[in-house]
DSSP file (Angstrom, degrees, kcal/mol; ACC not computed):
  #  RESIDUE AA STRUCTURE BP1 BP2  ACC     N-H-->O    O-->H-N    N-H-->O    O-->H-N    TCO  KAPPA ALPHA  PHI   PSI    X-CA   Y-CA   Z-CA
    1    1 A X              0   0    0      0, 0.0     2,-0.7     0, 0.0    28,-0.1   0.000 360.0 360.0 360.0 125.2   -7.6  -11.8  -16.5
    2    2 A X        -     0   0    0     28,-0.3     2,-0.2     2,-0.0    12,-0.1  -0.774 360.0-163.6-124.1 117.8   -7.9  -14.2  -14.9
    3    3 A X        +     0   0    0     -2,-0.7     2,-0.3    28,-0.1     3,-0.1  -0.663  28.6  78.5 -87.5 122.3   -9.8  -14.9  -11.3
    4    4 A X        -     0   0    0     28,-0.3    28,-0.1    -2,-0.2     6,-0.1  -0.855  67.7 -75.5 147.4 156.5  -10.2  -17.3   -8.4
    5    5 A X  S    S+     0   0    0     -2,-0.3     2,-2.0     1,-0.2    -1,-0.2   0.929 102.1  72.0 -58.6 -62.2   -8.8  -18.6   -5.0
    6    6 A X     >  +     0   0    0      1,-0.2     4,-2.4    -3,-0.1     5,-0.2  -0.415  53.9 179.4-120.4 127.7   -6.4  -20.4   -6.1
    7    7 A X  H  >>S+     0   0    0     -2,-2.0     4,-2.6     2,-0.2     5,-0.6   0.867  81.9  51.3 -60.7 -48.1   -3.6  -18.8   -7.4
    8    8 A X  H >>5S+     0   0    0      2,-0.2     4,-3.0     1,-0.2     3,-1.1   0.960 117.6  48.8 -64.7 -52.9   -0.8  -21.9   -8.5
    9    9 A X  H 3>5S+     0   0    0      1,-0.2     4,-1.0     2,-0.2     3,-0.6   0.857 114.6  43.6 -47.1 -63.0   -4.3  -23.3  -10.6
   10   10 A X  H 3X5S+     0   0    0     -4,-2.4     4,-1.6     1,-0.3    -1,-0.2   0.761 119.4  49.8 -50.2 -34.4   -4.8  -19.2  -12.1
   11   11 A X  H <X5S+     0   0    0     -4,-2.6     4,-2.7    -3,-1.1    -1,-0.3   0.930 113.7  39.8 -76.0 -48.6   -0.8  -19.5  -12.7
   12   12 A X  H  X<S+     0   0    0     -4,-3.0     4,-1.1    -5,-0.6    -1,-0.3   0.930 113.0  49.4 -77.1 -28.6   -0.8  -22.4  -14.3
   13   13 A X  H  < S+     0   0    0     -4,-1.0     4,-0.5    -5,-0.2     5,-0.3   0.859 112.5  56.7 -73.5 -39.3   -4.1  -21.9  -16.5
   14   14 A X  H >X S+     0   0    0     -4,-1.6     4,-1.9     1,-0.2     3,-0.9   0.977 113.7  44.8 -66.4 -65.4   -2.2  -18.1  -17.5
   15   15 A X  H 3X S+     0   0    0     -4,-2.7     4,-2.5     1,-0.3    -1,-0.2   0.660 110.4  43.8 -57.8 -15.3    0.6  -20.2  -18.6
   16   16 A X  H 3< S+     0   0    0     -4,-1.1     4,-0.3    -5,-0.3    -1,-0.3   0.288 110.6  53.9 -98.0   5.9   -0.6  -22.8  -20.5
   17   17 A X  H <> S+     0   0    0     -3,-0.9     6,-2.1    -4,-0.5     4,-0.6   0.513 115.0  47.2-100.9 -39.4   -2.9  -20.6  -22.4
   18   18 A X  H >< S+     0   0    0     -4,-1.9     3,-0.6    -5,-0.3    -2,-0.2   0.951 112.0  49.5 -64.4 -46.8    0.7  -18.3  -23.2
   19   19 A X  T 3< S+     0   0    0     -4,-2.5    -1,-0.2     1,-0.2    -3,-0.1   0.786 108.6  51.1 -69.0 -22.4    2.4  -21.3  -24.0
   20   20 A X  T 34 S-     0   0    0     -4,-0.3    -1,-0.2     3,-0.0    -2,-0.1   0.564 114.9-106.5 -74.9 -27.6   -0.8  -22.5  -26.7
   21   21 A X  S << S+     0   0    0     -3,-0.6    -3,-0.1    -4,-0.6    -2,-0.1   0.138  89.9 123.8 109.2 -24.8   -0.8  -19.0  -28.6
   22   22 A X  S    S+     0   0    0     -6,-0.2     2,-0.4    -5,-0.1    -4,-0.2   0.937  80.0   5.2 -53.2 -29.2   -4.1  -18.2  -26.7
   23   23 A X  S    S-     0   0    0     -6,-2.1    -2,-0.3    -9,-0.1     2,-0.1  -0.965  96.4 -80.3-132.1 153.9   -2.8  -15.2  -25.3
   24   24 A X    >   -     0   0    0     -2,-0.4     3,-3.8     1,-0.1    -5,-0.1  -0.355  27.4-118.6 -76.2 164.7    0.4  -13.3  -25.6
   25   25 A X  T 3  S+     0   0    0      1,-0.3    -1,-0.1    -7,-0.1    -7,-0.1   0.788 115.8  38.3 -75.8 -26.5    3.6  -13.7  -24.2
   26   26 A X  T 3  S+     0   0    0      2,-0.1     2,-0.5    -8,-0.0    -1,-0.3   0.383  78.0 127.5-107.9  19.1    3.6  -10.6  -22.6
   27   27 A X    <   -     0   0    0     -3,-3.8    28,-0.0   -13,-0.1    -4,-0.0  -0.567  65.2-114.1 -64.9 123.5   -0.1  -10.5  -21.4
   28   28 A X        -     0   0    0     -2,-0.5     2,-0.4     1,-0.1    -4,-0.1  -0.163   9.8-126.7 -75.3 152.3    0.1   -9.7  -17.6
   29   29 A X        -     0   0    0    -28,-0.1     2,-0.6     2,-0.0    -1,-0.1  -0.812  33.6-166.3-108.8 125.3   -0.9  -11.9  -15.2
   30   30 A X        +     0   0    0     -2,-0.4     2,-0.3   -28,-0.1   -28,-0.3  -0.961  15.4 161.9-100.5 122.9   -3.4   -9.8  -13.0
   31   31 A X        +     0   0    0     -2,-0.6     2,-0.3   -30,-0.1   -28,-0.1  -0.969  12.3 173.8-144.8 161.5   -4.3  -11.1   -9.8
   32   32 A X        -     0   0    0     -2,-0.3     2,-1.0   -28,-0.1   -28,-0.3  -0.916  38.3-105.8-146.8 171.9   -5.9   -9.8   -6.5
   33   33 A X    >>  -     0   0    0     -2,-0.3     3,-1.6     1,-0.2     4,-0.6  -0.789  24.2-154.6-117.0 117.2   -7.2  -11.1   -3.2
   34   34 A X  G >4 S+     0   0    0     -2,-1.0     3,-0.9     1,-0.3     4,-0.4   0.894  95.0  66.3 -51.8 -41.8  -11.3  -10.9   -3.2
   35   35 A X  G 34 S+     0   0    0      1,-0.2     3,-0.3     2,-0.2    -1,-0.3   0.535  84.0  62.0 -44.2 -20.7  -11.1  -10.7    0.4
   36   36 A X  G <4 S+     0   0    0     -3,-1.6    -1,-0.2     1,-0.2    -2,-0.2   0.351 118.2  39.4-138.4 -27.6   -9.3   -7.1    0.4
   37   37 A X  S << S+     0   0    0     -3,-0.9     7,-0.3    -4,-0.6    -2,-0.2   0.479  74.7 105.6-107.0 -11.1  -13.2   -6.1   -1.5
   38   38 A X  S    S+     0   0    0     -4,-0.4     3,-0.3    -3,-0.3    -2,-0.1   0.786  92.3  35.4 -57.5 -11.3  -15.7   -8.1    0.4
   39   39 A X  S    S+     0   0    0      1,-0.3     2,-0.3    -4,-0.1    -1,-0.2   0.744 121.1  60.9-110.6 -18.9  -17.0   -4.5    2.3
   40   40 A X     >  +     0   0    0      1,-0.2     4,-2.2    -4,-0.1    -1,-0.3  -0.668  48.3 154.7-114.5  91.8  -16.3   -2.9   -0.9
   41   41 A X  H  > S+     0   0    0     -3,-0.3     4,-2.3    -2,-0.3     5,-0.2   0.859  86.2  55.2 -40.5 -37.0  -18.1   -4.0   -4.0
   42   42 A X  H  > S+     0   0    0      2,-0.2     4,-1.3     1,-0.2     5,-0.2   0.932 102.1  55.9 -59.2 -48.9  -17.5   -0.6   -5.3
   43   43 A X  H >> S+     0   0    0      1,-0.2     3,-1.6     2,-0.2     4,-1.5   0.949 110.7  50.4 -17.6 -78.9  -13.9   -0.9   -4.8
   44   44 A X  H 3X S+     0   0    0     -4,-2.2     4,-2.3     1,-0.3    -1,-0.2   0.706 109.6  38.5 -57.7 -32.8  -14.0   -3.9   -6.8
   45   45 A X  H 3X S+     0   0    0     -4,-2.3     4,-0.6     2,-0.2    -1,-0.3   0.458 107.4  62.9 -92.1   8.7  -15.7   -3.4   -9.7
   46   46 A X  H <X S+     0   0    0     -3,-1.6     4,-2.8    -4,-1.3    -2,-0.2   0.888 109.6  46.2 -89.3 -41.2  -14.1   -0.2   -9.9
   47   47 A X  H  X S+     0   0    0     -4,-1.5     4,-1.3     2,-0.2     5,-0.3   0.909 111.5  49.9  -7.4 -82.0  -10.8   -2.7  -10.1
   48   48 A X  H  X S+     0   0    0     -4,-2.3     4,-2.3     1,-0.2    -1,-0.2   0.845 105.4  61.9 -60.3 -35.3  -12.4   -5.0  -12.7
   49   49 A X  H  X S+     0   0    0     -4,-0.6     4,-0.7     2,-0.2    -1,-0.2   0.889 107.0  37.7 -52.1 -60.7  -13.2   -1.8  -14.5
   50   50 A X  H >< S+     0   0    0     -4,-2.8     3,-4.0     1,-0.2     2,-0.3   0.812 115.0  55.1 -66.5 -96.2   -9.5   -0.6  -15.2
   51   51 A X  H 3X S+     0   0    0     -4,-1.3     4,-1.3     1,-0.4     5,-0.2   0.439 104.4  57.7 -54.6 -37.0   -8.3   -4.1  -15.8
   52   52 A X  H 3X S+     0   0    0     -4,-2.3     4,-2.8    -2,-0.3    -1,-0.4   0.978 113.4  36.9 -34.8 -56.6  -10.9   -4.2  -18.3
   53   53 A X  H << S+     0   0    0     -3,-4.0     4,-0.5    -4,-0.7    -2,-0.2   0.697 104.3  60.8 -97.1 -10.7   -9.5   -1.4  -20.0
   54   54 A X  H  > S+     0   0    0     -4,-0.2     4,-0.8     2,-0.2    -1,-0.3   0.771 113.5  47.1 -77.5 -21.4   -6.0   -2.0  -19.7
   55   55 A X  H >X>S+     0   0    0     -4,-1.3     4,-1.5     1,-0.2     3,-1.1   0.988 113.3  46.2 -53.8 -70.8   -7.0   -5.5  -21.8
   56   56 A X  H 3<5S+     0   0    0     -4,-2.8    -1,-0.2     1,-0.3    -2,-0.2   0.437 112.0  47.8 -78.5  -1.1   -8.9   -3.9  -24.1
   57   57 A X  H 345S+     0   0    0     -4,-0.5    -1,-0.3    -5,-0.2    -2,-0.1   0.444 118.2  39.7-110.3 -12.2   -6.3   -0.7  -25.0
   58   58 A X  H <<5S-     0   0    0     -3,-1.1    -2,-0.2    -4,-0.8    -3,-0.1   0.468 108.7-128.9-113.2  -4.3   -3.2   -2.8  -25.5
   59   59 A X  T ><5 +     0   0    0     -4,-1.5     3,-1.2     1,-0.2    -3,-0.2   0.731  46.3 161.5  93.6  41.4   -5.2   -5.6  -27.3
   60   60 A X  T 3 < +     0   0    0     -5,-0.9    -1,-0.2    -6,-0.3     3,-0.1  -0.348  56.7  37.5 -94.4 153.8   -3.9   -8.6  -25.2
   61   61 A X  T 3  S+     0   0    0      1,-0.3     2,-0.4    -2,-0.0    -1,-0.2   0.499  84.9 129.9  70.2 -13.8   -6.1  -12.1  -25.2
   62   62 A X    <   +     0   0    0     -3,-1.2    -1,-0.3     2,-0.0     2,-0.3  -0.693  30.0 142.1 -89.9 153.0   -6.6  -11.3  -28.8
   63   63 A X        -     0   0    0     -2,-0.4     2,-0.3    -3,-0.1   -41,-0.1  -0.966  49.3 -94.2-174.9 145.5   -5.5  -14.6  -30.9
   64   64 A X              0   0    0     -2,-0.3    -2,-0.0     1,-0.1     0, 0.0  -0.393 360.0 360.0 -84.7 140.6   -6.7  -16.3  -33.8
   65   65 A X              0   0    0     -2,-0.3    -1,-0.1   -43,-0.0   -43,-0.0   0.649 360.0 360.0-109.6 360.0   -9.0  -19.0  -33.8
C-alpha cells in the first residue's frame, strides 16, 4: 500500500517497485483520498485495517531480498 497526496508519484513508485520484482505483478494498487477521513479517524484506520489484511492473506509485497 502505498500512501500520499500525490497520486502520479504513488503510481509511479507502485510501478517501478512491480517492474524491480519488489512486489508482484498483480499486487493492487490501493489508494484513497485522506480528506474523505479527516472527521473520521476511526473510519480510517478502520480502512488501513482491512487493507492490512487483505496484504497480509494473499501474501503480496512478499519478495526476496
Amino acid at each position: 500500500m502505498i500512501v500520499g497526496q500525490k497520486t502520479l508519484f504513488a503510481h509511479m513508485m507502485y510501478n517501478y517497485a512491480r517492474s524491480i520484482g519488489r512486489i508482484k505483478e498483480d499486487a493492487p494498487f490501493i489508494d484513497f483520498n485522506c480528506a474523505d477521513y479527516f472527521n473520521n479517524p476511526q473510519l480510517l484506520i478502520g480502512r488501513l485495517k482491512s487493507n492490512v489484511q487483505l496484504v497480509c492473506a494473499q501474501g503480496f509485497g512478499q519478495y526476496e531480498s
